[in-house]
C-alpha positions as CSV (number, residue, x, y, z in Angstrom):
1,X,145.0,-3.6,91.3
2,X,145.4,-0.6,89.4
3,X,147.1,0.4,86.4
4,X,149.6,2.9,88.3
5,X,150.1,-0.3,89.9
6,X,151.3,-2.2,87.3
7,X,155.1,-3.3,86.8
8,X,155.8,-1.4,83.4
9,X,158.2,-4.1,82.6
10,X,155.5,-7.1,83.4
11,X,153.0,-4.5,81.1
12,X,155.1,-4.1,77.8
13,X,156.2,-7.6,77.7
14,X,152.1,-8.4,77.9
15,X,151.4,-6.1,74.8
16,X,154.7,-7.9,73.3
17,X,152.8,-11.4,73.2
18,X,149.4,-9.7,72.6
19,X,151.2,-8.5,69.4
20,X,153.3,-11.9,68.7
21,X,149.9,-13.7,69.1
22,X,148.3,-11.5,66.4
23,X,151.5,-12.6,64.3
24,X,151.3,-16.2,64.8
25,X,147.5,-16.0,63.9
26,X,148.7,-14.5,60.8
27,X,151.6,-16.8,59.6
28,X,148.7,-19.5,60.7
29,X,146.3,-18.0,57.8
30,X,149.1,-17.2,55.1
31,X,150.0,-20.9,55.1
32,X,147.1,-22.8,55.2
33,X,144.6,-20.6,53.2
34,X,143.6,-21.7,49.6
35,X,143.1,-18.7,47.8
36,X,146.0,-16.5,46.6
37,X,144.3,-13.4,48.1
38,X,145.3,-14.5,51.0
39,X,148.5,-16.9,50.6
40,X,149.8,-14.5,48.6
41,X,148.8,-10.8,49.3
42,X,147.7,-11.1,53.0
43,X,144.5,-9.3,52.5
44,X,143.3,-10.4,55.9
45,X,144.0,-9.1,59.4
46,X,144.5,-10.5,62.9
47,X,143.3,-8.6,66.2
48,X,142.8,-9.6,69.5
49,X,140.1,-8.0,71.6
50,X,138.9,-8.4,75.3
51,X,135.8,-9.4,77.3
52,X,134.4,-6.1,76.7
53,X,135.2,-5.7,73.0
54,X,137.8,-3.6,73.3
55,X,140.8,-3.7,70.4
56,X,143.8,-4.7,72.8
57,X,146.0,-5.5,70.0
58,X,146.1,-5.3,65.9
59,X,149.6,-6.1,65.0
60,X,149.1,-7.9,62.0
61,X,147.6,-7.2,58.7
62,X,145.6,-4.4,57.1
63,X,144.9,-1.1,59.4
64,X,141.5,-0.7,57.8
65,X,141.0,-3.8,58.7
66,X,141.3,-3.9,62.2
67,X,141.0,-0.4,63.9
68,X,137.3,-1.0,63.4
69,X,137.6,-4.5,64.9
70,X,135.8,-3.6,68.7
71,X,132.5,-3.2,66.5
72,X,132.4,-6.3,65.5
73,X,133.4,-7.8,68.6
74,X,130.6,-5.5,70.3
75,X,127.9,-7.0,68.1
76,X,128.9,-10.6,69.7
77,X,127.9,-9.5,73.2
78,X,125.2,-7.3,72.2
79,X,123.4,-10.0,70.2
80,X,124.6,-13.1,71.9
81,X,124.8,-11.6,75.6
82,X,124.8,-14.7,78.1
83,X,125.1,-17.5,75.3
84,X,128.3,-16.8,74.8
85,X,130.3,-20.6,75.5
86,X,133.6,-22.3,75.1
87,X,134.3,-23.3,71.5
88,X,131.7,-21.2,70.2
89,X,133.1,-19.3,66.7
90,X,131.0,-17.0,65.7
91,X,131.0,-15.2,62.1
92,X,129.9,-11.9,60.6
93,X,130.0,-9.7,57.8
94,X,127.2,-7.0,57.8
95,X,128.0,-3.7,57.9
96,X,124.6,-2.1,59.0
97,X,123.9,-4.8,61.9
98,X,127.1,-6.6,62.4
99,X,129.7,-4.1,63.5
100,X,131.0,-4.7,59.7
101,X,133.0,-2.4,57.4
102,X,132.1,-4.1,54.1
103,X,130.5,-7.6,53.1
104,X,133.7,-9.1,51.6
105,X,135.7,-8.7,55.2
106,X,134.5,-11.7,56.7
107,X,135.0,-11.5,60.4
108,X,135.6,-15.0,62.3
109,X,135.7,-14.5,66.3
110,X,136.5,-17.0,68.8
111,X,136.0,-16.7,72.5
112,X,138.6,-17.2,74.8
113,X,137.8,-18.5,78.1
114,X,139.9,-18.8,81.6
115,X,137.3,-21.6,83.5
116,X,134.1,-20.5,83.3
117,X,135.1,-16.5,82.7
118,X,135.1,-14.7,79.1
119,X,138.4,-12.8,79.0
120,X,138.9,-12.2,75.2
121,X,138.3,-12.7,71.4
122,X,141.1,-14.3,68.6
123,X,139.9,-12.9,65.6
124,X,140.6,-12.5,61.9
125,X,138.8,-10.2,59.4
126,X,139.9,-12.0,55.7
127,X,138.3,-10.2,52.5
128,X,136.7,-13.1,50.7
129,X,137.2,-13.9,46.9
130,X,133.6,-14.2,46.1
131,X,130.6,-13.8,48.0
132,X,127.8,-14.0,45.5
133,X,126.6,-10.2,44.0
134,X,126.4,-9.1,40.8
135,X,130.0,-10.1,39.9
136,X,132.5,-11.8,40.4
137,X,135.1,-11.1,42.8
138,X,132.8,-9.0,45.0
139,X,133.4,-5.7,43.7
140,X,130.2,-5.1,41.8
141,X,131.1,-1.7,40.5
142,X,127.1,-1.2,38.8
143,X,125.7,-1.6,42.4
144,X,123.2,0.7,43.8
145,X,122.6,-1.3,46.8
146,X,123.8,-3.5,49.4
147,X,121.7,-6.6,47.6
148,X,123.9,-6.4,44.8
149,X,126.6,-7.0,46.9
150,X,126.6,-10.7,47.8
151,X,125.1,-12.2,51.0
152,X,124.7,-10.4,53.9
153,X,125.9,-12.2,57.8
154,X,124.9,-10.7,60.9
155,X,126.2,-12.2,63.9
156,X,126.4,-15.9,63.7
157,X,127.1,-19.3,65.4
158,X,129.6,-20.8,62.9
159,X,130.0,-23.3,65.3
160,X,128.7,-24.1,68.3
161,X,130.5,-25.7,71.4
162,X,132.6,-27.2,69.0
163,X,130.1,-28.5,66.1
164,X,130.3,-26.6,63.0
165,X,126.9,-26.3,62.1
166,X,126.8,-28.0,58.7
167,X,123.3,-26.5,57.4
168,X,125.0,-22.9,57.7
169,X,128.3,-23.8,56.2
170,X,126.3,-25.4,53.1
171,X,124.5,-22.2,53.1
172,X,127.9,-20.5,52.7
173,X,129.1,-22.5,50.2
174,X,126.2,-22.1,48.2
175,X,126.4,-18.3,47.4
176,X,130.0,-17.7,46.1
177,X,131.1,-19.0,43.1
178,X,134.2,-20.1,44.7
179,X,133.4,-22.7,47.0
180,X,136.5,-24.7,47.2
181,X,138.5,-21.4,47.6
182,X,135.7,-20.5,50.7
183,X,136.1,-24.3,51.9
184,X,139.4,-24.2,52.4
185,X,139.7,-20.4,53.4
186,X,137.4,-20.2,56.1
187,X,139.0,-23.5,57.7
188,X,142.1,-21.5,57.2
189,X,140.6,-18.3,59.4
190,X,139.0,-20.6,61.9
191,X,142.7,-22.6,62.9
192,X,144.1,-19.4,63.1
193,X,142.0,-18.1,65.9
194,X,142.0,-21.5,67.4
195,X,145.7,-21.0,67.8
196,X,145.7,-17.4,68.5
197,X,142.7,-18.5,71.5
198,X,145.1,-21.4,72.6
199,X,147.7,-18.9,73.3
200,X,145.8,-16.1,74.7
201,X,144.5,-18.8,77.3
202,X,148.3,-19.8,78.2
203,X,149.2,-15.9,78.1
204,X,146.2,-15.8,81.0
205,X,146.8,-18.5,82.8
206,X,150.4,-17.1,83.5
207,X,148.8,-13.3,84.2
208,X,146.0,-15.1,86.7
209,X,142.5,-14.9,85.4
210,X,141.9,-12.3,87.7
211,X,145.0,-10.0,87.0
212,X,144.3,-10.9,83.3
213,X,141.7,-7.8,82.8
214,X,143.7,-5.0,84.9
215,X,147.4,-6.1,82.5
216,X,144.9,-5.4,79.5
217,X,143.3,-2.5,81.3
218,X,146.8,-1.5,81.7
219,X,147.9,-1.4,77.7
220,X,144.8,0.3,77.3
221,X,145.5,3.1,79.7
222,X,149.5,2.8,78.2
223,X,148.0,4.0,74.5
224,X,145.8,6.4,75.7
225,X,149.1,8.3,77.9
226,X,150.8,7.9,74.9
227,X,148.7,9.6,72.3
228,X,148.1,12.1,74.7
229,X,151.3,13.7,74.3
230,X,151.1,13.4,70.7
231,X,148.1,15.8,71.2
232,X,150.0,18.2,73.3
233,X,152.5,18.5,70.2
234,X,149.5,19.8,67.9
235,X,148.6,23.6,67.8
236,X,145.5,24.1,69.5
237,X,142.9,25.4,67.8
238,X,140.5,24.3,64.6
239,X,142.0,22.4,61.6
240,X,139.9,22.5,58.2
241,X,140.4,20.6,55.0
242,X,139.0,18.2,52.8
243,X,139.2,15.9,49.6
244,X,137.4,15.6,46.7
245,X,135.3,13.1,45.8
246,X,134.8,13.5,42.0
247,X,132.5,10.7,41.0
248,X,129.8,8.2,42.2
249,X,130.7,5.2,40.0
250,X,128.2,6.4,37.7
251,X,129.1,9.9,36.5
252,X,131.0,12.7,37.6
253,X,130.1,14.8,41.2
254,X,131.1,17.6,42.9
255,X,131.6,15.7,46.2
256,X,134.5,16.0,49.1
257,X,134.8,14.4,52.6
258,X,135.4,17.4,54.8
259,X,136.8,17.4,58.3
260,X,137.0,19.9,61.2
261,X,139.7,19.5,63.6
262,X,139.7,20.6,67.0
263,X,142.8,20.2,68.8
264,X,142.3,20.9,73.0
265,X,144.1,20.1,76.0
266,X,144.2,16.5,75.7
267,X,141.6,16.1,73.6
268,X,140.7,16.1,69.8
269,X,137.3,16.5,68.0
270,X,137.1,14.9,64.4
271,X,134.1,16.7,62.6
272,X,132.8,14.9,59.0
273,X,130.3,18.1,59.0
274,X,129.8,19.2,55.8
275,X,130.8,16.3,54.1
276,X,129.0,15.0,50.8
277,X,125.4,13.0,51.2
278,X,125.7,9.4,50.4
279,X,126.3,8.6,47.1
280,X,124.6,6.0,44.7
281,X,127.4,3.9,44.1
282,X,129.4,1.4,46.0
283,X,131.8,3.9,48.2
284,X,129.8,5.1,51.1
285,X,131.4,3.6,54.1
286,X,130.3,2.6,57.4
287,X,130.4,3.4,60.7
288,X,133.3,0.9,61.7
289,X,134.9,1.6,58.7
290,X,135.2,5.2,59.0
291,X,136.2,5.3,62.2
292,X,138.9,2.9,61.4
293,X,139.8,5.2,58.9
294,X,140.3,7.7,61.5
295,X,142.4,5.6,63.7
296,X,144.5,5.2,61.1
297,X,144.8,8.3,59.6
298,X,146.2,9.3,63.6
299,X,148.4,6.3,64.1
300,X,149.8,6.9,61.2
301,X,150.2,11.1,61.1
302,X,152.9,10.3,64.5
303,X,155.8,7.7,65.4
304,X,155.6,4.4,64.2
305,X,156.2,2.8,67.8
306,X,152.6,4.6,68.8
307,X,150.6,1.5,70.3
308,X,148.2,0.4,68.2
309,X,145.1,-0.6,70.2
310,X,141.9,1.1,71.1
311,X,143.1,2.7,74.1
312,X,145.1,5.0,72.1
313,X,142.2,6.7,71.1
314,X,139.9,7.5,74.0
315,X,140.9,11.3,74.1
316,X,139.5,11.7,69.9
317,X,136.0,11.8,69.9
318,X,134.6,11.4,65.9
319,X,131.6,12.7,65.0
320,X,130.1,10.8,61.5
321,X,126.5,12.8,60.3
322,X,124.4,10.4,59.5
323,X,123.3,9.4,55.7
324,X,126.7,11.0,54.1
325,X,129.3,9.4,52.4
326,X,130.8,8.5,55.7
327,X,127.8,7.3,57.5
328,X,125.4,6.1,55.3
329,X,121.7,4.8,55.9
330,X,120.6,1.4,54.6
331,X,120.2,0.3,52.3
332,X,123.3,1.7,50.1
333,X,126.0,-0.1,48.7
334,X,129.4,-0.7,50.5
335,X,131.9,-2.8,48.9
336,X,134.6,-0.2,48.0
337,X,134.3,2.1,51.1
338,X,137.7,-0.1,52.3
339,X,139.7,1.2,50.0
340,X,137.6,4.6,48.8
341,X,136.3,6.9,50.5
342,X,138.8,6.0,53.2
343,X,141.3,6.6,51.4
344,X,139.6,10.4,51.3
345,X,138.7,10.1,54.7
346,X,142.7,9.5,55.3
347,X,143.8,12.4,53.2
348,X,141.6,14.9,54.4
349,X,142.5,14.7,58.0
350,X,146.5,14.5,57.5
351,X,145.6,17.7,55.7
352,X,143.9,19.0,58.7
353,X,147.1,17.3,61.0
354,X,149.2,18.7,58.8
355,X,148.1,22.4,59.2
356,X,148.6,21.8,63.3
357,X,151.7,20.5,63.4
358,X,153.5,20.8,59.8
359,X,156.9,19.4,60.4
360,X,155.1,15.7,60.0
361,X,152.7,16.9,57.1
362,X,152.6,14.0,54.5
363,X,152.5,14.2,50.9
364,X,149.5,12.2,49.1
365,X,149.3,8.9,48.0
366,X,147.7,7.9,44.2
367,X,144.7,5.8,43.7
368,X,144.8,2.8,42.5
369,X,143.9,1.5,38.7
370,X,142.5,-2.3,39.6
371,X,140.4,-4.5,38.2
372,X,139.1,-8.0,39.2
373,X,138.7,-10.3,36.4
374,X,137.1,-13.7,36.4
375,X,136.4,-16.4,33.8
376,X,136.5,-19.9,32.9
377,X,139.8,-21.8,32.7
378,X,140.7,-24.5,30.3
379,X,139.7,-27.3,32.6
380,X,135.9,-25.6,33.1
381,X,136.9,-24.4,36.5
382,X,136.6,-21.0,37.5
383,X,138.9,-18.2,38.5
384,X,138.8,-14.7,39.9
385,X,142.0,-12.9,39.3
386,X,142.7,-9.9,41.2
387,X,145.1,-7.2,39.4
388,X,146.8,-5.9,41.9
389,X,149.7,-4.1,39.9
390,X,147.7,-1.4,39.0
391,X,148.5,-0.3,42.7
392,X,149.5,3.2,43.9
393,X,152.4,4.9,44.7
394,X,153.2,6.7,48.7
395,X,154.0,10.0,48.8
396,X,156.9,11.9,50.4
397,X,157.3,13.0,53.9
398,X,160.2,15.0,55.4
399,X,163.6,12.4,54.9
400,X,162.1,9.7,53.0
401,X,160.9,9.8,49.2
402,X,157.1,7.9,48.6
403,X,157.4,4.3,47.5
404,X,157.6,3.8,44.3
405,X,154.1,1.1,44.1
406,X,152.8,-0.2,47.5
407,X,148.9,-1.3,48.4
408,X,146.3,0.8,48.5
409,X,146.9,3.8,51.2
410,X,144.4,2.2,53.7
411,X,147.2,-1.0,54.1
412,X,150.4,0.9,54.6
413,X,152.3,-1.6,53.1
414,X,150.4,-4.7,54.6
415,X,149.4,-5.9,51.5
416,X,151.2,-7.7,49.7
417,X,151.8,-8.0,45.5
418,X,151.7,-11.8,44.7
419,X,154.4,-13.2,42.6
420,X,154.0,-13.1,38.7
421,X,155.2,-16.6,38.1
422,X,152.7,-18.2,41.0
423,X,149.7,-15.7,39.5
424,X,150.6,-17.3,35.8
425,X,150.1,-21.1,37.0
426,X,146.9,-20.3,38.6
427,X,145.6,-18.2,36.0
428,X,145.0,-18.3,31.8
429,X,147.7,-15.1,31.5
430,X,150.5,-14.3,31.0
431,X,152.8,-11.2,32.2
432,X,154.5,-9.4,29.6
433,X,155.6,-5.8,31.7
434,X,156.0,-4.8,35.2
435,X,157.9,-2.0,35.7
436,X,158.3,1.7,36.7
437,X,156.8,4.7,35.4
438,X,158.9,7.4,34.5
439,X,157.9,11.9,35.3
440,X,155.4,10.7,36.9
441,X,156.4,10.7,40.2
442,X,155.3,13.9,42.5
443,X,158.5,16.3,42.2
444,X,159.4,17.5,45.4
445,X,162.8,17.8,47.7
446,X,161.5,14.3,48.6
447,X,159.2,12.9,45.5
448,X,156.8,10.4,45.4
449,X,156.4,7.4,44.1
450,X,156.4,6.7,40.4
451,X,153.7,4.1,39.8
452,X,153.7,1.4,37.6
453,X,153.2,0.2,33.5
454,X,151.4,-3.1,33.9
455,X,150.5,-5.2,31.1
456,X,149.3,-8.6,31.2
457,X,147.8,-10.9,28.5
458,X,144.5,-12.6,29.1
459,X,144.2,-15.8,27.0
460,X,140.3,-15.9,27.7
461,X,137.2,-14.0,27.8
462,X,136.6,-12.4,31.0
463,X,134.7,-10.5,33.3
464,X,135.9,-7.1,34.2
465,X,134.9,-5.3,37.5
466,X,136.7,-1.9,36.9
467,X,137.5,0.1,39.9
468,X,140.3,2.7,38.6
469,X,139.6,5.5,41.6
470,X,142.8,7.0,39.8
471,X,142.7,7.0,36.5
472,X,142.3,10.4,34.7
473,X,143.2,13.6,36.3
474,X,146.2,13.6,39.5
475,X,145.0,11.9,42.9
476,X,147.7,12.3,45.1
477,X,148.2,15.8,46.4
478,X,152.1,17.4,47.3
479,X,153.2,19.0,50.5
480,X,155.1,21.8,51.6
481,X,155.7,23.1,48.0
482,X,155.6,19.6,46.7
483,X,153.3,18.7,43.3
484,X,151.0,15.9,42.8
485,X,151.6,12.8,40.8
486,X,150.9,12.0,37.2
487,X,147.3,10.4,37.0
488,X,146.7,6.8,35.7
489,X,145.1,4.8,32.8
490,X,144.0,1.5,32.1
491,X,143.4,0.4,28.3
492,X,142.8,-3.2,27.1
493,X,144.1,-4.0,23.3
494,X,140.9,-6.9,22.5
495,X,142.6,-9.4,19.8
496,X,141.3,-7.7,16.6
497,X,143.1,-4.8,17.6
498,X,140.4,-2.8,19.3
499,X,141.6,-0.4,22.2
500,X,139.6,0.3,24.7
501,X,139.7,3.4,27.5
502,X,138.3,1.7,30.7
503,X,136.1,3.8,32.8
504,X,137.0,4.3,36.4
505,X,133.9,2.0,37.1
506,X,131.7,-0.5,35.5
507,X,131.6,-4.6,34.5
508,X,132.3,-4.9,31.6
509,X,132.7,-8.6,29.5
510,X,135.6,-8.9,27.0
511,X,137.5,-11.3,25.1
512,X,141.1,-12.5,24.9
513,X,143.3,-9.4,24.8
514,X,146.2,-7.3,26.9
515,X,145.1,-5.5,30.3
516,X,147.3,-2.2,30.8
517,X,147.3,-0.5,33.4
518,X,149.3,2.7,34.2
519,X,149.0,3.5,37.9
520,X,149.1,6.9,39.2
521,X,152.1,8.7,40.7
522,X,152.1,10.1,44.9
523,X,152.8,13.7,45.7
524,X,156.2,15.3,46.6
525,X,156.8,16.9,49.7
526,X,158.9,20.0,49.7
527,X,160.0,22.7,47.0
528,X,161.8,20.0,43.8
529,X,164.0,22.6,42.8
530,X,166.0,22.2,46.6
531,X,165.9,18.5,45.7
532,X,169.5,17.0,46.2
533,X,170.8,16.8,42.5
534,X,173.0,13.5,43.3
535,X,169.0,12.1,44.0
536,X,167.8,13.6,41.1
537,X,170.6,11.7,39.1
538,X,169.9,8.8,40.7
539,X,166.4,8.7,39.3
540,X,167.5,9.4,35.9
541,X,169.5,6.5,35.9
542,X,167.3,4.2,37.4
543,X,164.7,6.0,34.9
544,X,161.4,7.2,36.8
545,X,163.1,10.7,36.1
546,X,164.0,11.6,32.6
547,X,166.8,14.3,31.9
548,X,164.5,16.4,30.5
549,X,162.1,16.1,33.4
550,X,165.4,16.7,35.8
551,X,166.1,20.1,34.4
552,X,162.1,20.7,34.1
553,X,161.1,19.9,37.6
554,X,163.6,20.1,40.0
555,X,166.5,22.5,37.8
556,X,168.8,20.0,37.5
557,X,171.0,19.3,34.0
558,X,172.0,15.8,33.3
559,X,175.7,15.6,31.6
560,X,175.4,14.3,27.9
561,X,176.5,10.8,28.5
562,X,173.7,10.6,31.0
563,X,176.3,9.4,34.1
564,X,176.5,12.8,35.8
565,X,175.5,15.9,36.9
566,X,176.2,19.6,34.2
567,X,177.4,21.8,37.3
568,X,177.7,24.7,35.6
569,X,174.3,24.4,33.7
570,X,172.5,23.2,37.0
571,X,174.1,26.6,38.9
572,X,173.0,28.6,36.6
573,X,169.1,26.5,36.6
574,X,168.8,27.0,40.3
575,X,170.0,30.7,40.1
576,X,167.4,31.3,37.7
577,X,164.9,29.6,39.1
């Protein structure tokens, strides 16, 4: 049978349960895993493959996450070939040997099987608390290379035809310094592909085992027509830009991702040529990870109904130079390349997309401001606290303003910030602000977001593992006449008083005192001063726009009691402008 073949009805309601069975593995993981990273911010990803290792379905989770997600599942059947076998999990990690992005994402992968025939993989790709390294919470912002990191997996037999194998699961245990956290996590990610596999085999047994692999053949082949035409609306030709890259986690750089664009008939060539050698510190990305990036960056850039498999891309071929920040040789480090330089990676080409079709050019997100912090509660047991609030903001796009503080650019929203009141009864804090920034959002007809003024008290000493990509200058960029955010900060107040600048990276050890953290703004899209003044009024009063910055940035007078609009001043503003 052939794809034309296919009933199209038959064929969308197959990528319907692909999709639902991503979901239920995810619901699967967010209720049964142990550690708040994943119960309550969802960093962790479901995808479904098939027998060849092709991404057939990502619908839940992190994009980073998962667009990358074949590589993995190509390292199974490269290394494992023929001893492949039913209720066989495999786990991996390794980015230089494993099909990995960074050590943290663990990747647990379970074979489904219809008889005696492979027809697909339930996986889930869940960034770990603490894998060992040189600090706690994984981000060891002092590392130079991928030994620092924590322990490295390639391709392994978690469990074999059924048995976990308890001399590798000790093993596990025995380099993080969480392991009731990893305990109960990994069980977590291991019933969630048991029920994502039980389904997948009921989904195929309904198909036929041997219609299974044309109806995923066929969703394939759906993506690929479908971001064909999404090419056709691009201007043909060659598309430059790029984004800085401004330190190496050790001092400051004159670096930059740099992308060439070459939009043909049908067809697009992604060019990192000329793009910054690897750098010293932990943001060089790998070759799963930056072409997930990509991915991304194209789903993204177009309608959010685009399918999201890796049929979608066969037309975009992506060409990563070897030993630069987007392809790097072994042995350097990798940990943040998830969040940075893919978040560059990300920018650069929706500058290059924007340039070839700039009626869905994007505005600029901000960088985040986090930390992880880790130290020893009152009852001797140890925690790792991740800070998420230090979070960036979205930028604005054509009808929508950015949001105001979401996850990291390379999540679109997937992840998830925990609940204050949960965070205080795991951890020795408490919360004492969380709220918006104000003039610090990108001005434009459609702003970005504002950010967010953070502050939390930390009633022990601690470990910090600083990783504030966007503190100092503005990292968001505007659009179409837009302006970039306000850049961020992060000070901690020690208990004698002492203040303290945090650098962008470093561990650091302090005592009891008050983490604050000022997240950057995005960028606006479009000139501010054509900004709709009843918006602009709106901000004031919900106060991430202050009257003076209404008249300043988009020529708009507030009235003196603060409630409305000065027409006559705000006519005579614009016409002056």
């Amino acid at each position: 049978m052939t794809t034309a073949t296919l009933d199209p009805v038959t064929l969308a309601l197959v990528q319907n349960r692909l999709d639902h069975i991503s979901h239920q593995m995810g619901w699967v993981m967010t209720r049964t895993a142990r550690s708040p990273i994943f119960s309550q911010s969802h960093d962790f990803s479901c995808f479904i493959a098939d027998a060849r290792g092709t991404l057939i379905s990502q619908a839940d989770g992190i994009p980073i996450h998962t667009g990358g997600g074949g590589f993995a599942v190509r390292a199974i059947l490269r290394d494992f070939k023929d001893r492949i076998e039913p209720e066989d999990v495999f786990l991996l990690n390794d980015p230089y040997t494993a099909g990995g992005n960074h050590l943290p994402d663990w990747v647990i992968a379970r074979p489904v099987f219809a008889g005696a025939k492979l027809v697909a993989f339930a996986c889930n790709r869940a960034h770990q608390a603490d894998i060992g390294g040189g600090a706690a919470g994984t981000y060891n912002s002092a590392a130079t290379e991928i030994f620092h990191e924590g322990i490295r997996l390639p391709v392994l037999k978690l469990i074999e035809g059924g048995k976990v194998r308890d001399d590798l699961w000790r093993l596990l245990m025995l380099n993080t310094r969480l392991p009731e956290a990893l305990d109960g996590d990994l069980r977590a990610m291991i019933g969630s592909t048991q029920i994502g596999a039980e389904r997948l085999a009921l989904l195929v047994e309904e198909l036929g085992s041997d219609q299974a692999d044309d109806f995923f053949e066929g969703v394939l082949a759906h993506a690929d027509r479908r971001f064909r035409t999404c090419i056709a609306r691009l201007a043909k030709g060659v598309w430059r830009a790029e984004e800085p890259v401004d330190n190496d986690c050790f001092e400051p750089i004159d670096g930059r991702i740099v992308v060439t664009l070459t939009v043909e008939a049908e067809r697009l060539i992604v060019d990192f040529a000329g793009t910054s050698p690897q750098i010293r510190g932990f943001k060089n990305s790998s070759i799963a990870n930056s072409t997930s990036a990509v991915f991304m960056s194209l789903a993204s850039f177009f309608e959010p109904d685009l399918p999201k498999n890796e049929g979608a891309f066969r037309s975009v071929e992506i060409r990563l130079p070897e030993g630069t920040l987007v392809n790097a040789r072994a042995p350097a480090p990798m940990t943040m390349n998830t969040v940075f330089v893919a978040h560059e990676i990300i920018h650069a080409l929706w500058k290059a997309l924007g340039q070839a079709l700039p009626d869905r050019a994007s505005a600029g997100w901000s960088k985040a401001v986090h930390a992880v912090t880790a130290g020893i509660r009152d009852d001797g047991g140890r925690y790792v606290m991740y800070q998420w609030a230090g979070a960036p903001a979205g930028g604005g796009v054509e009808g929508r303003d950015g949001f105001h503080l979401i996850g990291h650019l390379i999540t679109l929203g997937g992840l998830t910030l925990p609940n204050l009141e949960t965070y205080e009864q795991l951890y020795p804090v408490r919360f004492r602000r969380q709220e918006l920034r104000c003039d610090t959002a990108g001005p434009g007809r459609f702003r970005g977001g504002a950010g967010c003024d953070y502050e939390v008290e930390m009633f022990t000493p601690a470990d910090y593992a600083f990783r504030g990509e966007g503190a100092g200058a503005p990292s968001s960029y505007g659009a179409a006449g837009g302006r970039a955010g306000a850049g961020g900060e992060v000070i901690l107040t020690l208990a004698d008083g002492k203040k303290i600048q945090a650098p962008k990276y470093g561990v650091e050890r302090h005592g009891p005192g008050i983490y604050h953290a000022r997240s950057p703004g995005g960028g606006g899209y479009g000139d501010p001063r054509s900004r709709d003044p009843a918006r602009v009024l709106r901000d004031v009063r919900d106060g991430v726009v202050s009257a003076a910055g209404a008249e300043r940035d988009y020529a708009v007078a507030i009235a003196a009691d603060g409630r409305g609009i000065d027409e006559a001043r705000t006519a005579e503003l614009r016409r002056t402008a």
